[in-house]
N, C-alpha and C positions, 0 to 999 in steps of 0.2 A: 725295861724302858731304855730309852735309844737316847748319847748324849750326841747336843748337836755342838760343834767345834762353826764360829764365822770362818768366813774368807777375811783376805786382808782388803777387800773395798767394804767389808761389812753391811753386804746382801744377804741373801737368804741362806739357812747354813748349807753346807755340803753335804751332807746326810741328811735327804728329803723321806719321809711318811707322807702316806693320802693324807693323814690327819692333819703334819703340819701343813701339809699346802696348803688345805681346806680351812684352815685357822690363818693362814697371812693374809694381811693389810690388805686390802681393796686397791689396783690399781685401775688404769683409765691404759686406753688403747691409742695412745697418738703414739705416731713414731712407726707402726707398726704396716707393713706396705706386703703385696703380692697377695695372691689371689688363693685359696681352695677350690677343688673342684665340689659340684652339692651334691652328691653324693655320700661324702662326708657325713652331711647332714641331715640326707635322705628325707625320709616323709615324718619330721618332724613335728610341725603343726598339725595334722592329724592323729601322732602320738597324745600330744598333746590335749586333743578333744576328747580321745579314748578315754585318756586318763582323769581330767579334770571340768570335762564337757566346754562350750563354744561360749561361755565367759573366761574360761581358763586361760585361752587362746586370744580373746580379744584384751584381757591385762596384761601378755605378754605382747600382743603386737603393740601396746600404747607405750608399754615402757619402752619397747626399743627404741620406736621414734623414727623407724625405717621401715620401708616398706621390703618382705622377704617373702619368699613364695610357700605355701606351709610344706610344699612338695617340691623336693630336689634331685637332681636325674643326674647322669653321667654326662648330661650334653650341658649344666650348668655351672659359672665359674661365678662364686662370688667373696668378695672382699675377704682377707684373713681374719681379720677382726671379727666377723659376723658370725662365724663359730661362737666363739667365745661372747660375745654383745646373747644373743640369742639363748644360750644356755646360763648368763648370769641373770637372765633377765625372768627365766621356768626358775632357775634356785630363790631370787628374791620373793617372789612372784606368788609361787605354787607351791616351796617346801620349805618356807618360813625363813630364809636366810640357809639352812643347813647345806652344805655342802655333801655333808659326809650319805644324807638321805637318794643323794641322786645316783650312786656307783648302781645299787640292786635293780631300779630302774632302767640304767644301761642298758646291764644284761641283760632283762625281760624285754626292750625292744629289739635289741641286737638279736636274741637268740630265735624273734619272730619272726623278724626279718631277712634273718640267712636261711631259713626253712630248714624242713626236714632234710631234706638229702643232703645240702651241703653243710649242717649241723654232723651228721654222720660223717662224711668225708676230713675234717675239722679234727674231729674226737678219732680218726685211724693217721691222720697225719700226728696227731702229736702236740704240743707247743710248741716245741723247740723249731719243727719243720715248719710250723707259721711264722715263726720268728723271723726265720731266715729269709722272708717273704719280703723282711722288712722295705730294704731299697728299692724293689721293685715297687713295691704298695707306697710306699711314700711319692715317689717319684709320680704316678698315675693322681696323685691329688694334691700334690702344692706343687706351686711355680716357682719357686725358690727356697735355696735350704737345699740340705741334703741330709741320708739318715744312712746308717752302716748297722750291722748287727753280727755281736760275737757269740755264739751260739753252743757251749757245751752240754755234756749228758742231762743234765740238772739244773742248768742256769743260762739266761742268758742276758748281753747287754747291748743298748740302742742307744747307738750317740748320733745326734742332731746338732747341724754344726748351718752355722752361714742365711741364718734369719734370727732378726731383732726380734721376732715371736717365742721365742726358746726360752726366752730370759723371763718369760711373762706366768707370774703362779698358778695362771688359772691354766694354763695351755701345757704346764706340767702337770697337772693337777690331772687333767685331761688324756695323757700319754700313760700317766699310772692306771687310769681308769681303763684306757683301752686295755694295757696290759693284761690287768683282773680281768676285765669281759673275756681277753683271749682264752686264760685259763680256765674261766667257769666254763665254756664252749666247748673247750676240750675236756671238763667232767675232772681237772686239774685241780689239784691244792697247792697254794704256794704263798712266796713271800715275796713286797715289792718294797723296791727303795729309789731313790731317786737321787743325782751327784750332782750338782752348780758348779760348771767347769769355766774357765776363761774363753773358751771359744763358743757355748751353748749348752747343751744339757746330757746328760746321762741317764735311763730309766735302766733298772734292774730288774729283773724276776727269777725266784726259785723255786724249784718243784721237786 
């Protein structure tokens, strides 16, 4: 069991779990500016209908209370918020509040969606050689913020610096999850932890 030590503004601790994230307080998205590309978000609401059929999809469009495409493209850019609005909206919605029920889901869309061949190519690069993708792939889907990644045999770390989104539970909660998707992609076992730094966030993983 992991102890957690606050910061001195006493926020969320410094030693992040999927779990504790998935257990913090419910915040609200004001404050939070710049855009994602849909991509991101890909073909979502048809996830959605697969999984929980075309009522599933119409409680989550009502709870948003926005209108969002259920299919998202590389030519689409929408609100930072609308990531996170949209996937609290499937956790309330479809998996009863649990947080923790939506990681295994990830993967099972992610890993349909990268298909076979570049599932293959994924699992001969490694994690660590995904990792190091990081700046780049960041860079190609948000419009602000920046992300760096330190990459050794066995471990590695992504620090995301220069967006008010970083600081948001669910949007960490989010980057652990991506991490896990990476390594089950790559047929990986490992460990993730997450660090609340003063300039934005730290995710960790080990394998």
């Amino acid at each position: 069991m992991c102890t957690f030590t606050h910061d001195a503004r006493g926020s969320l601790p410094t030693l992040l779990t999927i779990a504790s994230l998935a257990a913090a307080p419910r915040q609200g998205f004001e404050g939070l500016t710049g855009r994602v590309r849909g991509d991101l978000l890909g073909p979502w609401g048809d996830n959605v209908v697969k999984r929980f059929g075309a009522d599933g999809l119409a409680r989550v469009r009502t709870r948003l209370g926005f209108d969002l495409a259920p299919v998202l493209t590389a030519k689409d850019w929408v609100p930072i918020h609308a990531q996170l609005a949209v996937t609290e909206a499937i956790v309330d919605e479809l998996l009863g509040g649990d947080w923790l029920r939506l990681g295994p889901l990830l993967i099972e869309d992610t890993r349909v969606g990268v298909g076979r061949i570049q599932l293959g190519l994924l699992r001969a690069m490694g994690p660590g050689n995904a990792f190091k993708l990081t700046s780049k792939t960041f860079a190609a889907v948000y419009d602000r913020g920046a992300a760096t990644a330190v990459v050794e045999k066995k471990s590695a770390r992504l620090s995301f610096t220069g967006n008010a989104v970083f600081a948001h539970p669910r949007w960490r909660l989010m980057q652990l999850y991506a991490m896990n998707t990476m390594l089950a992609l790559c047929n990986t076992a490992g460990e993730l932890s997450g660090e609340d730094t003063q300039d934005g966030f730290v995710a960790n993983a080990r394998w």
